[in-house]
N, C-alpha and C positions, 0 to 999 in steps of 0.2 A: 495422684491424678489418674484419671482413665482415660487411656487410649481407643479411638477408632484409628484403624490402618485400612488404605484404603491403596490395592497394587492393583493398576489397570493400565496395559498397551506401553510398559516401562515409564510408568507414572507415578513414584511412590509416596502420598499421601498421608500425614499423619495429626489427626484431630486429637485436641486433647480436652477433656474435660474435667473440671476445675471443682474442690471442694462446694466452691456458690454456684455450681451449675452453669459455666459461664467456659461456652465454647471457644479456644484457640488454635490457629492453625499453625503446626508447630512445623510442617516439615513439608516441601514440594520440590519433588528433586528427581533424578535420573537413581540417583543413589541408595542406599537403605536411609534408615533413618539413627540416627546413634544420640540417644539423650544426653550424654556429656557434652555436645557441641552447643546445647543451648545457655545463655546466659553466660558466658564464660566470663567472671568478677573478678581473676587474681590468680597469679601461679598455683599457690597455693590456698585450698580450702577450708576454709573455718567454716565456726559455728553463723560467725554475722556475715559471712560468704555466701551460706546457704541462705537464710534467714532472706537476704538482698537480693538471690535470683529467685528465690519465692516471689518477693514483691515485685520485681521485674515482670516476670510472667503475668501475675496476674493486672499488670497493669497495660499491658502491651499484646502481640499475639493475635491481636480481632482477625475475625474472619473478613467483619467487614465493618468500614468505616463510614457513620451517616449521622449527616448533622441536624438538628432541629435549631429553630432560633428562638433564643430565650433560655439556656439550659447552660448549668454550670460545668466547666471542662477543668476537671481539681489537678489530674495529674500534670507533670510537668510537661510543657511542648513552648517552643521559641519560634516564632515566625508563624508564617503560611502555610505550614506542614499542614497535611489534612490527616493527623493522627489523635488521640484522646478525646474524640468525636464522644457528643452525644444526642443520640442514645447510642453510639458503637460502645461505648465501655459499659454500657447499663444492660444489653443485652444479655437474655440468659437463655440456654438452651433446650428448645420444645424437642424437638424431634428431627431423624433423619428419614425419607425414603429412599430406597433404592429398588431400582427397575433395570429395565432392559427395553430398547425400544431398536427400531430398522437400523439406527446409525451406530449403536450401544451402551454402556452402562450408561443411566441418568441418576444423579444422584439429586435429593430437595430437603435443602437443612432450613430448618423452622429455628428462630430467634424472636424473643419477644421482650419490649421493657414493660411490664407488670404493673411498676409502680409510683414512676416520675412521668413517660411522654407517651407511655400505651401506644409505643408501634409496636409493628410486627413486621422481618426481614425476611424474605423467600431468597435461599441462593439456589441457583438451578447450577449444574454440572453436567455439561454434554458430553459423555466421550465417545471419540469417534475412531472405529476397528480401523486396523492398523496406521495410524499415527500416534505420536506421543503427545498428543495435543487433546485440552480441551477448553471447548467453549462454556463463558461464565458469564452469568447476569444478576442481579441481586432486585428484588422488588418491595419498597418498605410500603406497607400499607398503616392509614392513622387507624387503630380501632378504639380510639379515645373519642370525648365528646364534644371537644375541642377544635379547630381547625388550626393546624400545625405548617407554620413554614419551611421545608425542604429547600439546604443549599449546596450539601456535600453528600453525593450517594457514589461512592467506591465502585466499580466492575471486576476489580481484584484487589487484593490485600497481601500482604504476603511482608512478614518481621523475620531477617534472620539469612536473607538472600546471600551471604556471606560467611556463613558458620559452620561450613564444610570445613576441615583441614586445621592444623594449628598454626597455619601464618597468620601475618593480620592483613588486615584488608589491600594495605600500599603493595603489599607483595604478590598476592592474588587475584584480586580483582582487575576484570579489566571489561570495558562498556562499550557499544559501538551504536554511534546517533546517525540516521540517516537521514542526513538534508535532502534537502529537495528545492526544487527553484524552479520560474521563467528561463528554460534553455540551459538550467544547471542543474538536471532532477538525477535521481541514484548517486548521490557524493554520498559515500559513506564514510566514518570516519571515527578509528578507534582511540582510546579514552584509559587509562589510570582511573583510578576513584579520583587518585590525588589532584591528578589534570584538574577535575571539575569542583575541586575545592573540598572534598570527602577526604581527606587525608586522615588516616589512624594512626600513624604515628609509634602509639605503642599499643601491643596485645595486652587483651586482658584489665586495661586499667579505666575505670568508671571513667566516660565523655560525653557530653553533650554541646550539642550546638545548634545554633539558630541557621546554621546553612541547611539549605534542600538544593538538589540539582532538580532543574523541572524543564521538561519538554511539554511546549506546550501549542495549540492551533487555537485562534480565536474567528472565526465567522464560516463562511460556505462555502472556499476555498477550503476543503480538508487537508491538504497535504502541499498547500503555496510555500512552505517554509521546510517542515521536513515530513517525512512518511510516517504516519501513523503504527508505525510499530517499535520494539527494541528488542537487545539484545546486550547481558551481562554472561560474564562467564567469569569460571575459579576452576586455574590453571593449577591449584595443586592437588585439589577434588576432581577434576578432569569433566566436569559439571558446566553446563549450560541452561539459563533460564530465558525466555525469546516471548513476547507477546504482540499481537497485532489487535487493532480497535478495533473494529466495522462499524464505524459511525462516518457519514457523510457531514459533518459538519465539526462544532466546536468540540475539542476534545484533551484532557492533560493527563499527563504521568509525571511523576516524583520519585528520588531515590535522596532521602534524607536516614538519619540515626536518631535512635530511641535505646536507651538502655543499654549500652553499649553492642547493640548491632545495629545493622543497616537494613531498611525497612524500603518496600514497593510497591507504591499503590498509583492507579491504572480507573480512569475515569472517563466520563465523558464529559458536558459542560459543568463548569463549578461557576460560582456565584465572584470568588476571588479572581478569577482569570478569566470568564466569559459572561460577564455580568445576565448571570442564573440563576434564578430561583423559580420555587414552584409553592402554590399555598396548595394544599392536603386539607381538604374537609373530610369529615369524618365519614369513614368506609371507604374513601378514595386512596387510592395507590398510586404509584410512579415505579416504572422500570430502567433500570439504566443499560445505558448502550452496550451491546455486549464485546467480549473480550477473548480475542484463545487465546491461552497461553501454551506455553509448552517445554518441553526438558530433554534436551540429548548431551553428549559429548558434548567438551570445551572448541566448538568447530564451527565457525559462523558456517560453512559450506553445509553443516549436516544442518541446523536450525533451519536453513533454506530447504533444503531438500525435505523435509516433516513438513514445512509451512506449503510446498509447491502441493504436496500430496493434500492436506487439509481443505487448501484452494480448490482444487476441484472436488473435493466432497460436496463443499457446501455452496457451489456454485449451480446455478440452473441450467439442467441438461438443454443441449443446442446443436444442431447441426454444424453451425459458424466452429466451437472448439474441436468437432470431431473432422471435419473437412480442411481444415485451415486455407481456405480460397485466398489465391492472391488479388491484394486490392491494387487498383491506380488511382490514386489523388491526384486532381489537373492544380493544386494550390503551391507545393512546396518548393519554391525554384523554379517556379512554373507559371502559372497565371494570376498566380497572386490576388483571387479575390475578383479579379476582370475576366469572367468567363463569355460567350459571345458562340451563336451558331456556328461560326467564319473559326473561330480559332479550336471549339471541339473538336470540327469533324475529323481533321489528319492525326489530332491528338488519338481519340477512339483509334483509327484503322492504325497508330503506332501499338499501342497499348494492346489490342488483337493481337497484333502479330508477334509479340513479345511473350505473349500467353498469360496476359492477364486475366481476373477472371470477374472480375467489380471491378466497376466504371463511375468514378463519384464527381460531381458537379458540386467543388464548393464555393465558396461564400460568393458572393453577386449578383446568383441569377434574379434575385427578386426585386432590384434597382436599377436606374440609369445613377450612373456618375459614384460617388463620394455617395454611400450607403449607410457609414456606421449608425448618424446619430438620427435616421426615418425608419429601423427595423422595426418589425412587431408584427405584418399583417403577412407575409410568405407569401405571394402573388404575383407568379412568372412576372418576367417583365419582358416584353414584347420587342422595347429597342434593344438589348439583347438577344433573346429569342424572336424574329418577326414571324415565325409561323407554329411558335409555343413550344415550351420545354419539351412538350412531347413528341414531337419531331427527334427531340436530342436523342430523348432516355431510347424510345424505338429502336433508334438507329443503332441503340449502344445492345440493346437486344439482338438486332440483324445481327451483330458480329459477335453474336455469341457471349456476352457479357452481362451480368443484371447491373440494371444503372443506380446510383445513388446519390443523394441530395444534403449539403448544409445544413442546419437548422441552426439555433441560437431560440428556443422557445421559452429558453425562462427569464427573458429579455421584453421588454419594450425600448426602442429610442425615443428620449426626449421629442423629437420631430417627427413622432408616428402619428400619424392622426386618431386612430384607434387608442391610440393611449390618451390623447388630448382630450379623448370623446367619456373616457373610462374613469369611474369613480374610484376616489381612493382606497379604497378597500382590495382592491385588486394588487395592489402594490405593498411593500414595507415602507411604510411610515414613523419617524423619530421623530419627537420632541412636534409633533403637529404636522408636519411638513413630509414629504414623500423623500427616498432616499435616493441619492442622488450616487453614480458612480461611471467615471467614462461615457458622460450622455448619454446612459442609461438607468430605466428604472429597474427593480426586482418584483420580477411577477410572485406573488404569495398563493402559494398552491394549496391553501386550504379553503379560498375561495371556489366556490363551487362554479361561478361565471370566467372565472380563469379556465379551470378543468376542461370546462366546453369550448373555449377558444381554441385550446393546445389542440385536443380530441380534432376540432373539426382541422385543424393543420395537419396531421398526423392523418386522418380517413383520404382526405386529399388529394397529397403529394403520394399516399402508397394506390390508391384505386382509380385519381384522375391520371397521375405523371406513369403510374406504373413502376415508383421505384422499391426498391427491394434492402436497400441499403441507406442507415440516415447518420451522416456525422452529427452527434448532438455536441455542438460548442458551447462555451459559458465561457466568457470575458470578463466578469467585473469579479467585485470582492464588496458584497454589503454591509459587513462591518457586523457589531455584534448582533444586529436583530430588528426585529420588530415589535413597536409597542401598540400594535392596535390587537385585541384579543388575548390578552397574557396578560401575568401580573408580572411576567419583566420582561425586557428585551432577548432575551437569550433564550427564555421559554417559548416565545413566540416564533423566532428562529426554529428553535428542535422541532417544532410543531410542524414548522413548512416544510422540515426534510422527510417529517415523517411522513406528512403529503405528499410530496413528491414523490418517496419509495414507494407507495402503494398505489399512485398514476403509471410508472414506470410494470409495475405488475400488471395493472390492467391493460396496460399496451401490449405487453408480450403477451398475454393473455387471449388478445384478438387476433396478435397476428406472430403465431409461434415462430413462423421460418424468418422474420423480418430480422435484419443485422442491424443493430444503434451500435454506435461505437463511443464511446463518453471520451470527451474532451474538454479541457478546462486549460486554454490556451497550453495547450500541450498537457502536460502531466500535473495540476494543478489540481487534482480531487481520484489522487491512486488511492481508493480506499474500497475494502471490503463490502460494505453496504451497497454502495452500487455497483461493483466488479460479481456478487454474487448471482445480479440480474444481468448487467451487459456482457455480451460475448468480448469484444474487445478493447482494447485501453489505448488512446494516443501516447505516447511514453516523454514527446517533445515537440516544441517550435526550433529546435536549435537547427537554424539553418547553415553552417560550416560541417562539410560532413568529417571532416577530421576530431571535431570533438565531441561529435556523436559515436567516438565510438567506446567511450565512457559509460554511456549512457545503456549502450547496447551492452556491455561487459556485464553490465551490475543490472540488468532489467529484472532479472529472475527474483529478487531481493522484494520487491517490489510487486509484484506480478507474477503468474504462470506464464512461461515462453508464449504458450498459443494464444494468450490473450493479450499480447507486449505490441503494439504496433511500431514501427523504426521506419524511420522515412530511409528510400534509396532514393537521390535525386542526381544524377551525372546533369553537369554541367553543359551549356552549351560548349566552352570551350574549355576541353580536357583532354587527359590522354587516358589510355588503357589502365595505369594504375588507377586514377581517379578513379574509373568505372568499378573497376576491381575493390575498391576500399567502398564505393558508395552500396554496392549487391551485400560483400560481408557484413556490413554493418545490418544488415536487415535479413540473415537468410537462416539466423537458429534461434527466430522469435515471428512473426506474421511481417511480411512482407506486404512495406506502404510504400509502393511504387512510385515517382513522379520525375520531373523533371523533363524538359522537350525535346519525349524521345525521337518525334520527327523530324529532330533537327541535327539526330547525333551520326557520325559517319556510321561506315556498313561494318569497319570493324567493332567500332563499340557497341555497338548496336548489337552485333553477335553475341558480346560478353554480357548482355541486358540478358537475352534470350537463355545464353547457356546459364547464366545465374537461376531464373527462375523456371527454368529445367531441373536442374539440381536440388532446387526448394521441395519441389512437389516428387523429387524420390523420398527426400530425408523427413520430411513434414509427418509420416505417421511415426518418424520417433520424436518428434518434437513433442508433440502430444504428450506423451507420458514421459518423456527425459526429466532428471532434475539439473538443476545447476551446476556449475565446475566449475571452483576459482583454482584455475593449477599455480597462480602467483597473487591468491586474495585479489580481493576486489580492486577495481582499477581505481586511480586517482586523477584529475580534469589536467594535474601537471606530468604525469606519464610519459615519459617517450615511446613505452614499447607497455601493451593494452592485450590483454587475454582474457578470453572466458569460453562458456564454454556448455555443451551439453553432456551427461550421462543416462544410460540404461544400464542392465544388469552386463550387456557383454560387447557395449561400443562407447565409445566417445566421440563428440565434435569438439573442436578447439579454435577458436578463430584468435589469428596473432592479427596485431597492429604494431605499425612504426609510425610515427608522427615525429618528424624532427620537425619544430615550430621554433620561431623565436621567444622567448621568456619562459618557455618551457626546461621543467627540471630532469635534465635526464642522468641525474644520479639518487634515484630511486630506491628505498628500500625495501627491497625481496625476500623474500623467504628464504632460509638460511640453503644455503648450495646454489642456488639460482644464481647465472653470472650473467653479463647483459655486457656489448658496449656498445659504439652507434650503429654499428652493423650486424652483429648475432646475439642473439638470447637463451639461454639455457632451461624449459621449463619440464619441471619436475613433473611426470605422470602416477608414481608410487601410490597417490591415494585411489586413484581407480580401482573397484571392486575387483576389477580381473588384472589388473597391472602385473601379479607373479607368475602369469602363465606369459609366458612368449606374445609377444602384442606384433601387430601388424602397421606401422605409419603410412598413409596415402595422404597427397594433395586432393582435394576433393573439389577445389574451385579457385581460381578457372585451371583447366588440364594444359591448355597449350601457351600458358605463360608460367615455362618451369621456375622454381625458384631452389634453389640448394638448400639441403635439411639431413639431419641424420639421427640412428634412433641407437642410445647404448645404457643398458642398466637403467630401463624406465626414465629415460631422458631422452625430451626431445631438444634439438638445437637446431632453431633454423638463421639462415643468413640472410637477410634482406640489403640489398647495395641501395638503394634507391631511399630519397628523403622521408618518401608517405608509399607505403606500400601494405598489403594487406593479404593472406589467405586463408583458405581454409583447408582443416586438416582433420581425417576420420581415422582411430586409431580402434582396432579390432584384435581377437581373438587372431593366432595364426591356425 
């Protein structure tokens, strides 16, 4: 066999090319590459040992995996697996290019099936200078004379994810899925193979099975159930392998066994799980959503900290991530949707004096009464405003603030007139009929009379209202798609996102300095695709701030800090800790202000102000910080909740206590970590600088001390109090 080895940004790549010209990707790993770990058949090796990992190989291995309909799949596969595709096994290999471009090496491997479906495979390889990551896409083009149905195009591929080391899989392997929910977003939560039904049992001895583990999202909600990325690790190879999607819509991954290894492929909409396909006339192409992957240490915290730097590679430069401005939302704990001249104004002059810096009017302004199921048309509403929004935003101007506005524009309500008036085309329609979700329809942005509705909302609200700031909401969940324009529903879907993404380009495009903030009832579409155009991300609806702070522990997973939004909302009726726990939960990620600050006494009110005082020192390392789980990521049953920022020569750490009822608070920690309902032990040692003499400080608030002590890269602090929360910056001495 012949080798391409391909080492870039501690990325060690090993292609292998086959007697029949038939490309396999044999190795992608932090690690070298060692060919005795492929195929491993039996303790011992014979002549029909070798012989069988011959045929293993050449049966298995694909770069990449794409199905055509009508095409016989010989070799062995049991289920839904998306493996012995064809033409993926038919594929032979044209050519590699290799370049260099702004971001760095690109590599473009050419596949072709000749002689059965006459496609052709394009895989693109982004890599990008200094992280261990790169971005991948595959493009099958028909150059047959044929028109060819498209139901399974791979984003990654990868056989063998497990064949570092001589354990077997039960012993080393271990997975971690990150849910995601309505008010339950960042659960992560790690995995055995065996947990998910992968069990090996025994090394070395020929198995197969019809189990696959598969994560998977079906409609416009990208991330309603978990986040669109993962992460496996091999604890005896000290090996980590981490991918994220960037697709705003339907999307699956699978870890199932082939050959006796374990096999990872990484896609976007499939036909089995997103009811997708796509017909290919001949010269036509299809590209699939693309994919980073990436490889470090066995360390969820390092996979985070490569994926936080990757994020803002490939996100679009902005003022919003370099300024990080504090926002006020008048919605969370606050007005709930009933906004009113009468009730902004003392809101604004709180929120000033607080030193906020955005001032957002959401949801109501554009109705009397009970609004959900009349949206569509965005036009002030006067019993509300009697002398027009722009009275508000002005006013929110006078004190020094740029004001901002709700939207919900890829909505119409059932009860909008404009929708009543508007032919169906403008909508997703199933089975004849328009789709229906929460009294609401799905506007279809490949309509060109859509585009100019949104457009004239959007010129508007920014040049009539004067705002500067737009929460973009989305509420519903349309299901798998649209059949008007496509030959399937799921086609038609990917078609509107991809409308969508290049509406969203053309907005920013008009109006570069303008902040959209994407929201999907909270954190209901954290994905790359559009996190690389908006500056910031709603993280949650969870309105209890004690269990937001979960949420905030683990945002980085999900998100870069500066583009994480976390609501602080103090209560009307609280004390000082309340305030205290509601600021940390929002002050080492973007700071979403709310709650009636006019209504809070003069000492809480102070501990609002000294909060986001302290923001806007720490905020230019927020910026480029990566993550820090000094006790792994939090769990929603937690008593005692840490996370955390790093640079090269500082840390932030923010501790929580939540004593709740049904709450588990005997939690397992990382080994040395000792916790009980009053003090917590958390280990610093992985900090870059932990071996030089460190420095611990309270950093927030300064005049509600609490007792802490710092010995041998441990910190222990003691919190008396039920729910109590600080922050803490540990330095160089």
């Amino acid at each position: 066999m012949e080798y391409i080895r391909i080492q870039e940004n501690g990325i060690h790549i090993v292609f292998g090319i086959t007697e029949k010209r038939q490309l396999k990707l044999l190795h992608f790993s932090k690690n070298e590459f060692c060919e005795d770990d492929l195929c491993k058949v039996g303790p011992d090796c014979k002549a029909e040992d070798q012989e069988r990992r011959e045929q293993f190989i050449d049966e298995a291995f694909q770069l990449v995996q794409v199905s055509l309909s009508g095409y016989n799949r010989p070799y062995e596969k049991h289920g839904n697996k998306h493996i012995v595709t064809a033409p993926g096994y038919l594929l032979t290999y044209v050519g590699m290019e290799d370049s260099v471009n702004e971001t760095g090496r690109r590599l473009t491997i050419t596949q072709e099936d000749r002689e059965v479906t006459h496609a052709r495979v394009e895989t693109v390889m982004q890599f990008y200078n200094g992280t261990s990551v790169v971005r991948m896409w595959n493009t099958v083009t028909n150059v047959g004379t044929e028109t060819q149905c498209l139901e399974y195009l791979s984003s990654f591929c990868y056989t063998g994810i497990e064949k570092e080391g001589d354990q077997n899989s039960d012993a080393k392997m271990k997975l971690r899925v990150p849910y995601n929910g309505w008010q339950k977003e960042m659960s992560i939560k790690e995995y055995t193979f065996g947990d998910v039904g992968l069990a090996q049992t025994q090394p070395g001895v020929y198995q197969r099975t019809s189990q696959v583990f598969e994560v998977t999202n079906t409609g416009n909600w990208s991330s309603k159930k978990y986040l669109p990325l993962g992460y496996i690790e091999n604890t005896q190879a000290h090996t980590s392998l981490f991918w994220q999607i960037e697709h705003n819509g339907s999307w699956h991954y699978e870890i199932g066994d082939q050959n006796t290894h374990f096999y990872l492929c990484v896609s976007g909409p499939t036909e089995v799980q997103s009811h997708w396909f796509k017909n290919l006339a001949p010269g036509e192409s299809f590209t699939s959503v693309p994919v980073a992957v990436g490889v470090t240490d066995d360390s969820f915290e390092r996979a985070v900290g490569e994926l936080t730097g990757y994020r803002r590679l490939i996100r679009r430069p902005n003022r919003d991530n370099e300024n990080l401005p504090v926002i006020f939302n008048d919605y969370m704990n606050c007005l709930f949707g009933d906004p009113t001249t009468e009730k902004e104004l003392p809101l604004i002059d709180a929120a000033a004096a607080c030193g906020c810096e955005y001032y957002v009017i959401d949801a109501g302004w554009y109705a009397p009464g009970e609004w959900w199921d009349s949206v569509g048309e965005w036009q002030e509403c006067r019993e509300r405003f009697p002398n027009g929004i722009k009275e508000v935003t002005d006013y929110i101007r006078s004190k020094g603030m740029i004001p901002g506005v709700w939207l919900e524009l890829e909505v119409m309500g059932i009860n909008c007139e404009k929708a009543k008036n508007a032919p169906d085309d403008w909508f997703f329609v199933r089975h004849g009929r328009r789709v229906f979700d929460r009294s609401r329809y799905q506007l279809d942005f490949r309509n060109p009379s859509v585009i100019d509705h949104v457009n004239e909302v959007i010129d508007r609200v920014v040049n009539e209202y004067g705002v500067g700031y737009i929460k973009m909401d989305y509420n519903i969940e349309p299901g798998i798609g649209t059949e008007l324009g496509a030959e399937s529903v799921g086609q038609g879907m990917l078609e509107h996102e991809k409308a969508y993404l290049a509406w969203l380009d053309d907005v920013f495009a008009r109006y570069p300095d303008l902040v959209i903030e994407n929201c999907s009832s909270g954190g209901l579409r954290i994905d790359y695709a559009l996190l690389s155009r908006y500056s910031i991300q709603s993280t949650s609806d969870q309105e209890d701030y004690r269990n937001y702070a979960t949420i905030a522990a683990n945002a980085g997973a999900g998100v870069t800090p500066e583009q994480a939004a976390v609501w602080s909302y103090p209560q009307r009726a609280g004390d000082k800790e309340e305030v205290i726990y509601n600021m940390i939960n929002a002050l080492l990620v973007r700071v979403h202000q709310s709650g009636h600050l006019a209504e809070l006494s003069a000492e809480r009110t102070e501990l609002v102000k000294e909060g986001i005082a302290c923001y806007k020192k720490i905020r230019t390392d927020i910026k480029k910080a990566a993550p820090f789980y000094p006790l792994d990521v939090t769990d929603n049953e937690d008593m005692w909740a840490c996370g955390g920022l790093q640079t090269e020569d500082k840390a932030y750490v923010a501790v929580w206590k939540r004593q709740m009822e049904g709450k588990n608070n005997d939690r397992r920690l990382r080994a040395g970590t000792v916790c009980s309902d009053t003090t917590l032990s958390i280990p610093l040692g992985s900090l870059p600088f932990a071996k030089d003499e460190i420095r611990v400080s309270c950093l927030y608030p300064e005049k509600e001390p609490v007792s802490f002590t710092v010995e041998e890269n441990v910190l222990s602090v003691a919190f008396e109090k039920p729910v109590m929360a600080r922050l803490f910056v540990i330095e160089r001495k």
